[in-house]
DSSP file (Angstrom, degrees, kcal/mol; ACC not computed):
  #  RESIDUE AA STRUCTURE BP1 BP2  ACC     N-H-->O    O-->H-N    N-H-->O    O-->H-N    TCO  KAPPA ALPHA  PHI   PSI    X-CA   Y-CA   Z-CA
    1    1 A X              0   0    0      0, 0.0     3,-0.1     0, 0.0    31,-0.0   0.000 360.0 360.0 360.0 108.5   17.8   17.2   40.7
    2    2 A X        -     0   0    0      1,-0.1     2,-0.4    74,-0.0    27,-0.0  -0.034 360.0 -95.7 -54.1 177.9   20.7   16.4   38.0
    3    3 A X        -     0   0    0     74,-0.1    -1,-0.1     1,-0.1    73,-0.1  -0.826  50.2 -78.8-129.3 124.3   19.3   16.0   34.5
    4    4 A X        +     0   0    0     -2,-0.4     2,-0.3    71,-0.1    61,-0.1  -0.103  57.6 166.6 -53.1 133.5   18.6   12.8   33.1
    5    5 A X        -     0   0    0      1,-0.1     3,-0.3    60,-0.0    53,-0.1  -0.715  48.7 -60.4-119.8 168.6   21.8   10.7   31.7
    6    6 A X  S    S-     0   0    0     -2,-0.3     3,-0.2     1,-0.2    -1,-0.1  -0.430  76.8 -72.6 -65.7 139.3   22.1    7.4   30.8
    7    7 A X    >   -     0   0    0      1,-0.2     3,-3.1     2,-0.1     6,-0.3   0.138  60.4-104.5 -14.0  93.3   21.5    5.0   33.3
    8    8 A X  T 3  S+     0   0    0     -3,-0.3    -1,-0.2     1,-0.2     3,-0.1   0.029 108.9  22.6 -35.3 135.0   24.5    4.8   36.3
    9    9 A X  T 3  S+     0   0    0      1,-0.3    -1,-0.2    -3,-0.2     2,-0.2   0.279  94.9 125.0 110.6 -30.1   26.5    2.2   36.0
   10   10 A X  S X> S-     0   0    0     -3,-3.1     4,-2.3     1,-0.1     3,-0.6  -0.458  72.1-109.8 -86.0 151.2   25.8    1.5   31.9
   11   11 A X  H 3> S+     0   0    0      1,-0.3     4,-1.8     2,-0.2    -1,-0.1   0.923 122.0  50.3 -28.0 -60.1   28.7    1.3   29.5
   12   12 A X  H 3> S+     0   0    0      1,-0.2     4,-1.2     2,-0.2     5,-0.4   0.923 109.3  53.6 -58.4 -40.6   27.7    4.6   27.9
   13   13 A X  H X>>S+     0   0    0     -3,-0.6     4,-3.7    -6,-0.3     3,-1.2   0.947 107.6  48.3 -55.5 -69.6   27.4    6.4   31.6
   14   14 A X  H 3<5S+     0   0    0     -4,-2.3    -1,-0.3     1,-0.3    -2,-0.2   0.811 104.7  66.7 -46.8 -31.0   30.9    5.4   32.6
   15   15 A X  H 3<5S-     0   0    0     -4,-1.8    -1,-0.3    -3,-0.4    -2,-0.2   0.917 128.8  -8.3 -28.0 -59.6   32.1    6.8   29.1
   16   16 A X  H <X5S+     0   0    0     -3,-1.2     4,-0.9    -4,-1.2     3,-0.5   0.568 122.8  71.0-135.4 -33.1   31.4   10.5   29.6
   17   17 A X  T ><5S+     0   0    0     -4,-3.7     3,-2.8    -5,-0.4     6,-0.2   0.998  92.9  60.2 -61.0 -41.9   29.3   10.9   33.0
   18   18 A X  T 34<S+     0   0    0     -5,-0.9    -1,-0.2     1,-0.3    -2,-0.1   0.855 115.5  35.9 -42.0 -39.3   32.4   10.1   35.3
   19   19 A X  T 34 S+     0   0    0     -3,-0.5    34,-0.3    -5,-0.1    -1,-0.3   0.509  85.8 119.9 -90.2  -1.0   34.3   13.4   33.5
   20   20 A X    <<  -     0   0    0     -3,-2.8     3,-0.4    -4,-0.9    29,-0.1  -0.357  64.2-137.3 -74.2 153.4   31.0   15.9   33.1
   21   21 A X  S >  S+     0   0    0      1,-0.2     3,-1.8    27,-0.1     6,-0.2   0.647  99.4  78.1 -63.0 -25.8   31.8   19.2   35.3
   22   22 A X  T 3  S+     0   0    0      1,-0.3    -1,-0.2     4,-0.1     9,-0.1   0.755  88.2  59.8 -64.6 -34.7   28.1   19.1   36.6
   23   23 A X  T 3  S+     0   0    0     -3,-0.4    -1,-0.3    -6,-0.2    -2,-0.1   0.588  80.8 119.8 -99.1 -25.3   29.6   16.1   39.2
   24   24 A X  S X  S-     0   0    0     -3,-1.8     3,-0.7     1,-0.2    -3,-0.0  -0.194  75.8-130.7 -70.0 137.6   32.3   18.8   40.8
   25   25 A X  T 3  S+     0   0    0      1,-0.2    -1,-0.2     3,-0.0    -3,-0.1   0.580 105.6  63.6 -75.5  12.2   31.7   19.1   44.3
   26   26 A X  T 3  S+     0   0    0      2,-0.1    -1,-0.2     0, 0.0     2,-0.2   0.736  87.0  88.0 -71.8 -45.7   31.7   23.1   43.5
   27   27 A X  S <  S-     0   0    0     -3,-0.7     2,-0.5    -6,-0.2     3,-0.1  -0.322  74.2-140.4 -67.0 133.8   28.8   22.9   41.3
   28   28 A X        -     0   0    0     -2,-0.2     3,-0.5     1,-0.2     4,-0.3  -0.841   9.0-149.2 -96.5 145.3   25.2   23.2   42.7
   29   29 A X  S >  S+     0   0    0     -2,-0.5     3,-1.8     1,-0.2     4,-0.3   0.824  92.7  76.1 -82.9 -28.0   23.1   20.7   40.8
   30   30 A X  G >> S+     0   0    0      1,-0.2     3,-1.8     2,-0.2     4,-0.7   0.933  85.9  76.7 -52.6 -30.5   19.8   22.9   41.1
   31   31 A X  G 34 S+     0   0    0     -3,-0.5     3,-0.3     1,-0.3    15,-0.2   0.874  89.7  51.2 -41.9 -39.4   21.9   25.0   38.1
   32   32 A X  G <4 S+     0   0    0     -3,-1.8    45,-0.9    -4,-0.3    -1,-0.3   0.263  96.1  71.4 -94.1  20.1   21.0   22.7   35.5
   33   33 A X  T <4  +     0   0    0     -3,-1.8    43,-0.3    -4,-0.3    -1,-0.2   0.506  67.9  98.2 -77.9 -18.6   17.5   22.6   36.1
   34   34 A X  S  < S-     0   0    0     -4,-0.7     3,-0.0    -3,-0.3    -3,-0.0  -0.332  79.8-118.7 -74.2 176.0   16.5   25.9   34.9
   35   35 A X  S    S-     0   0    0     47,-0.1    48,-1.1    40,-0.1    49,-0.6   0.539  82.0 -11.6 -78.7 -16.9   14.9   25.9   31.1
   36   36 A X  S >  S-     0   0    0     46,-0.2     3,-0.5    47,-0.1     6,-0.2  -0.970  76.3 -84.3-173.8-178.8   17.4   28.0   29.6
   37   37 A X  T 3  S+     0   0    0      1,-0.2    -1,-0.1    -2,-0.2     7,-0.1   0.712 101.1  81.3 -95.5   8.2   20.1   30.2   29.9
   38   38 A X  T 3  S+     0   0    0      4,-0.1     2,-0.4     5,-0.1    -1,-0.2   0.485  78.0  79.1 -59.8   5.1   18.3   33.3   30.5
   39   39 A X  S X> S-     0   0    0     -3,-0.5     3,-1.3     1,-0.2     4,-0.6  -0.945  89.0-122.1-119.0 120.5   17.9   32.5   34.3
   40   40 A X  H >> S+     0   0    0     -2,-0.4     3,-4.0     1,-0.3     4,-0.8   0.911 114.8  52.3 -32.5 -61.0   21.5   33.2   36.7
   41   41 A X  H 3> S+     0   0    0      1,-0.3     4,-1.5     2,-0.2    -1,-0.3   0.833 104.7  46.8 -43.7 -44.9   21.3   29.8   37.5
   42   42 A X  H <> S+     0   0    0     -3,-1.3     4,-0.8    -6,-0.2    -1,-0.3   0.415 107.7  58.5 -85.9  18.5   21.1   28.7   34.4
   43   43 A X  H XX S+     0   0    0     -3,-4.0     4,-1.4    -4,-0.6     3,-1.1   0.815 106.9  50.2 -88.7 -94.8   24.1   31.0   33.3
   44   44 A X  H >X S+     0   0    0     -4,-0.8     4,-2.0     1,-0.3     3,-1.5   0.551 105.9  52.4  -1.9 -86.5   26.3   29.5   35.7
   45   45 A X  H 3X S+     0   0    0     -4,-1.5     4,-1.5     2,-0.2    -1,-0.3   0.856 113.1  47.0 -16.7 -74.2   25.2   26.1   34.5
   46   46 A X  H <X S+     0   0    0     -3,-1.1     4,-1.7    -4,-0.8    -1,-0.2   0.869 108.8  54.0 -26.3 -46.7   26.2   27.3   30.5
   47   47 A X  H XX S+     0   0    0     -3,-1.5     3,-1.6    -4,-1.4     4,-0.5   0.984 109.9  45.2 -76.6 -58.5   29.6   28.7   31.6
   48   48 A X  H >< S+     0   0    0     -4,-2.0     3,-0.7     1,-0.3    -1,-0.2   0.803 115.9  58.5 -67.3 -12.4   30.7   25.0   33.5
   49   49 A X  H >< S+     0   0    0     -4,-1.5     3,-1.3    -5,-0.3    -1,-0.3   0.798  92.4  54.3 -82.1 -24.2   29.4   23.8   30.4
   50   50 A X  H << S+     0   0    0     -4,-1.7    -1,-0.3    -3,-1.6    -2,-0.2   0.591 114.5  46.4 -73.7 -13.6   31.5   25.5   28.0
   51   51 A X  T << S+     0   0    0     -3,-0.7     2,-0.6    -4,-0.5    -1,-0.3   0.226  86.6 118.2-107.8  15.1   34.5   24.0   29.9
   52   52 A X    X   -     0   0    0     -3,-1.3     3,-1.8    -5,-0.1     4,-0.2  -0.671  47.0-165.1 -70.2 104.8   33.1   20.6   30.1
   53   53 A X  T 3  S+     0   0    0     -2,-0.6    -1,-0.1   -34,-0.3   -33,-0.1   0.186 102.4  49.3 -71.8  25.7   35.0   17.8   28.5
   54   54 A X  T 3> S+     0   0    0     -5,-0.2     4,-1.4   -35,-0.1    -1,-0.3   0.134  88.3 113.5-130.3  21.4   32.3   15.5   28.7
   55   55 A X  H <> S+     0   0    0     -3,-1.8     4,-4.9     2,-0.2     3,-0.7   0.972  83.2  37.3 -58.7 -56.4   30.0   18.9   26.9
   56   56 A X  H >4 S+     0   0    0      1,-0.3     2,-4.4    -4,-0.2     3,-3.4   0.602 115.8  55.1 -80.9-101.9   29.2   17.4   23.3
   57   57 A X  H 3> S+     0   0    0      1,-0.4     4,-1.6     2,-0.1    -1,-0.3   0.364 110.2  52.7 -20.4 -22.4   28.6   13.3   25.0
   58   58 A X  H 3X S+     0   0    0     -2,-4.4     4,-3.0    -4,-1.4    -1,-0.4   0.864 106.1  44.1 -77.3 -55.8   26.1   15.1   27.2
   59   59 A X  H <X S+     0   0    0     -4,-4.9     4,-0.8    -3,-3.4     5,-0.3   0.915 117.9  53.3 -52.1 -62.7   24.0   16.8   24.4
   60   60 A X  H >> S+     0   0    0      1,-0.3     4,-1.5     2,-0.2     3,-1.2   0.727 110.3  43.8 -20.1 -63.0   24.3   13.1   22.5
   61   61 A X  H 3X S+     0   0    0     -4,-1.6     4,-1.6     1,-0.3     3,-0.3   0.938 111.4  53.5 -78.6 -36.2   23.1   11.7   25.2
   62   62 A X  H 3X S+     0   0    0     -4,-3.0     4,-2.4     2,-0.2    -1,-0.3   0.865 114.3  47.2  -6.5 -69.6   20.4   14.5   25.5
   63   63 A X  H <X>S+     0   0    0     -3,-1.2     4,-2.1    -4,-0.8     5,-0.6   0.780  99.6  59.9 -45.6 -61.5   19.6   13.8   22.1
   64   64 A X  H  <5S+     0   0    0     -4,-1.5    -1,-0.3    -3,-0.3    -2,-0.2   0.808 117.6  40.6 -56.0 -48.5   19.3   10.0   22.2
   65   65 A X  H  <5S+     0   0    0     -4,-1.6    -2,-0.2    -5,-0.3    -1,-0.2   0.801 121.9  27.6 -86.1 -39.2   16.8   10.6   24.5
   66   66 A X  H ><5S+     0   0    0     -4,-2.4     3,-1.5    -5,-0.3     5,-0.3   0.825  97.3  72.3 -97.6 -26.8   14.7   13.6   23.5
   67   67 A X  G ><5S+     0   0    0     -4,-2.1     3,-0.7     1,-0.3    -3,-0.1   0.738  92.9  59.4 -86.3 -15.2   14.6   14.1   20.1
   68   68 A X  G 3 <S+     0   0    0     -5,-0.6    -1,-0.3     1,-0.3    -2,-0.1   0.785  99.7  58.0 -71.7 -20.9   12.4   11.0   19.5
   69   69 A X  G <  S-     0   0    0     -3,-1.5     2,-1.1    -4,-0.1    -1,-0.3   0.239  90.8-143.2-107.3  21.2    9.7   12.3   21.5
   70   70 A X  S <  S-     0   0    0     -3,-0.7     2,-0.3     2,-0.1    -3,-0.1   0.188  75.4 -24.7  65.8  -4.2    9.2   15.6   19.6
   71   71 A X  S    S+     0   0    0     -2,-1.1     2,-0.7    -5,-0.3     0, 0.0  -0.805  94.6  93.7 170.8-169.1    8.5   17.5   23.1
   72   72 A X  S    S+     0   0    0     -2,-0.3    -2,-0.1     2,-0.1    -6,-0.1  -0.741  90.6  36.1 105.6 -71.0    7.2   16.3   26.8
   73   73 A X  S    S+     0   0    0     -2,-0.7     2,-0.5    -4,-0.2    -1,-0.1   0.505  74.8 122.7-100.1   7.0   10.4   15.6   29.1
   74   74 A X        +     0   0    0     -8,-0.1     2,-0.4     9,-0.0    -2,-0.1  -0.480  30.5 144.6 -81.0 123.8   13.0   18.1   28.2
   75   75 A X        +     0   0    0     -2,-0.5   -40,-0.1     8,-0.1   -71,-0.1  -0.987  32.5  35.6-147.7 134.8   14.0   19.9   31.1
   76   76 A X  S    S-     0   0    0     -2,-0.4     2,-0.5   -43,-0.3     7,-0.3  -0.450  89.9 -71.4 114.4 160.1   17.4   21.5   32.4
   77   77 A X        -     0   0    0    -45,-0.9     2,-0.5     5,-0.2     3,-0.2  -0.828  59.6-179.9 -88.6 128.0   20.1   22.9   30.9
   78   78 A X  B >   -A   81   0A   0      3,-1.5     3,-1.7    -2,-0.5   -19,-0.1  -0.963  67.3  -1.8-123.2 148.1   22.3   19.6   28.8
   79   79 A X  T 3  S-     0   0    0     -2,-0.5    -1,-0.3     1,-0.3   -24,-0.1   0.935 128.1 -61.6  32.3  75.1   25.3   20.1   26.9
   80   80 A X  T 3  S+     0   0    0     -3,-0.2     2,-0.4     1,-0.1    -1,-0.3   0.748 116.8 104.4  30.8  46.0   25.4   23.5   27.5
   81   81 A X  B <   -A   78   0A   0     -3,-1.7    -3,-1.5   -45,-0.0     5,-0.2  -0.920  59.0-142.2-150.7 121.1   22.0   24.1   25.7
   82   82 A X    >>  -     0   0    0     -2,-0.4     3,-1.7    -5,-0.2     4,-1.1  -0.097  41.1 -78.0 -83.3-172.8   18.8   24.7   27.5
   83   83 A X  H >> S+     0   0    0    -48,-1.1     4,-2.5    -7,-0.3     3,-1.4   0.882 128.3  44.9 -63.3 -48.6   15.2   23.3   26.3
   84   84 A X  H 34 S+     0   0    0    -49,-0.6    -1,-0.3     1,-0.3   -48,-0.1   0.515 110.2  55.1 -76.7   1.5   14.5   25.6   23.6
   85   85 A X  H <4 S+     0   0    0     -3,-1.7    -1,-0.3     3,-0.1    -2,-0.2   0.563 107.8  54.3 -76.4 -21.4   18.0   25.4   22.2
   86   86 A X  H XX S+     0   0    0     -3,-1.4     4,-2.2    -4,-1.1     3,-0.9   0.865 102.2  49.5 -93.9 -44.4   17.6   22.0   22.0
   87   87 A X  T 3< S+     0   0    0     -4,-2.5     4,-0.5     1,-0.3    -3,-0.1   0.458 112.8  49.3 -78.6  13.8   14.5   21.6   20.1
   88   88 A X  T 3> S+     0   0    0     -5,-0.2     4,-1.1     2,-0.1    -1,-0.3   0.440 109.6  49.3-107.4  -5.6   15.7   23.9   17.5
   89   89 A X  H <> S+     0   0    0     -3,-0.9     4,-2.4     2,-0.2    -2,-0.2   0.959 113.1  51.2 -79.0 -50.4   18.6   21.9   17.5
   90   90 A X  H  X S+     0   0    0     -4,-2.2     4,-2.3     1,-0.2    -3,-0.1   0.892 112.9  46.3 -14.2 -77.4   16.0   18.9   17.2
   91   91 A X  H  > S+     0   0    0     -4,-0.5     4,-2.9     2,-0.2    -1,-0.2   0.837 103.8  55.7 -34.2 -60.8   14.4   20.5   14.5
   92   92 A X  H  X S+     0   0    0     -4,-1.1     4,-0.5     2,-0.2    -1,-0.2   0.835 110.2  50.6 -47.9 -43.6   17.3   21.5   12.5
   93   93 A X  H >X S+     0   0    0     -4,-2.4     3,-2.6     1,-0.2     4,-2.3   0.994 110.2  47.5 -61.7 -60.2   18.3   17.7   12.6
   94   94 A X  H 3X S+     0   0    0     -4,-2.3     4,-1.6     1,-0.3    -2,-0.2   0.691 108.1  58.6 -62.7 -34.9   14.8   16.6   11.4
   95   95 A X  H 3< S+     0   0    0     -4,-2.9    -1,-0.3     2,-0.2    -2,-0.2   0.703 111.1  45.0 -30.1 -55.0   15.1   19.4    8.7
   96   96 A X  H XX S+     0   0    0     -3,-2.6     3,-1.7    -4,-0.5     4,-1.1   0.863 107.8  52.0 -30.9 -75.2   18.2   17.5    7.5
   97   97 A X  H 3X S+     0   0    0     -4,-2.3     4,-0.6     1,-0.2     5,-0.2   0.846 112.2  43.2 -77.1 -26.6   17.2   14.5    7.5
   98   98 A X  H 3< S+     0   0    0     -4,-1.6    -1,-0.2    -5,-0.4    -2,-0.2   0.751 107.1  58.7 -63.6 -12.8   14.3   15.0    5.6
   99   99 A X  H <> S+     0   0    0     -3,-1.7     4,-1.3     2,-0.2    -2,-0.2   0.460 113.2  40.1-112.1 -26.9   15.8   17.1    3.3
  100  100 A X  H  < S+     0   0    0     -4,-1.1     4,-0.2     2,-0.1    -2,-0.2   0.357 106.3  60.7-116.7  24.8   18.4   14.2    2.5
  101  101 A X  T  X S+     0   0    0     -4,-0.6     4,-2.4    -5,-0.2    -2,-0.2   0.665 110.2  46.1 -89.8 -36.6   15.7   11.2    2.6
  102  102 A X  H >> S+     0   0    0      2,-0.2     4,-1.3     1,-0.2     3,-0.5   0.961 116.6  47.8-104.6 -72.2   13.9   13.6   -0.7
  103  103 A X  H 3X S+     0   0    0     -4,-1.3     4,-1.5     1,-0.3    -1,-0.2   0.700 112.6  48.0 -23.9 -46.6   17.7   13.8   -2.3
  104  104 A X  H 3> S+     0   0    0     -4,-0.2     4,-2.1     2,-0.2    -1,-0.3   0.909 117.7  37.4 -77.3 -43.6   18.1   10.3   -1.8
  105  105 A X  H <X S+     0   0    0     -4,-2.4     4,-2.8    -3,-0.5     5,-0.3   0.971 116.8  50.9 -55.5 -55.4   14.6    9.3   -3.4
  106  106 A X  H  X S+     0   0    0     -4,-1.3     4,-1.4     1,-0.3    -1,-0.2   0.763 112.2  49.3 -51.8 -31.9   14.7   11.8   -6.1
  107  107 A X  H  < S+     0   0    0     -4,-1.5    -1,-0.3    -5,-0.4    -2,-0.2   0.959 111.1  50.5 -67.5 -60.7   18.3   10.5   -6.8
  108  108 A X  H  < S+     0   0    0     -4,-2.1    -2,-0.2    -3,-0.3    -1,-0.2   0.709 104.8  56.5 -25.0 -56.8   16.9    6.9   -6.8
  109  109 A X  H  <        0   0    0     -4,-2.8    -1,-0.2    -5,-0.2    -2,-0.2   0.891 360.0 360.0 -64.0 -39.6   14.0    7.7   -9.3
  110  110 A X     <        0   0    0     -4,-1.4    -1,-0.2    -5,-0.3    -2,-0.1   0.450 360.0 360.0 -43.0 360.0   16.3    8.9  -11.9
């Protein structure tokens, strides 16, 4: 089972899916399934990712998809980052943005 991506066929898909390494008929798709990269399979997986030109349009679309739901469907290795690399990467964002939401008020009240 491949890892969810944007919808075949949609604008965004054709963008970035067409080029991802995952698609090479050398690659076993069962690689990106694992949770992380601690698993062979999911080494493999890392390593086509790191040569991926389609690497960072995969996390996006990773992103776009998981990071609103704060947990529950992230599964697989995506942009070369497996589920608990991505929800600290998740995190990190949300960190951010909160952190320039209280700049921006504080800035505002002044």
């Amino acid at each position: 089972m491949k890892p969810r991506m944007t919808a075949p066929g949609s604008a965004a898909d054709s963008v970035w899916w067409s080029r991802a390494l995952c698609l090479h008929p050398a690659a076993d798709p069962t690689w990106w399934e694992h949770d992380g990269p601690g698993h062979p399979d999911g080494k493999k997986a890392v390593t086509w990712c790191r040569a991926c030109p389609a690497k960072a349009a995969c996390l996006a679309d990773a992103e776009r998809f998981e990071r609103p739901q704060k947990s529950g469907e992230r599964t697989g290795i995506r942009g070369g980052l497996g589920v608990r690399e991505r929800a600290a990467l998740y995190r990190r964002k949300d960190e951010a943005d909160k952190a320039a939401a209280a700049a921006q008020d504080s800035g505002a009240a002044a």
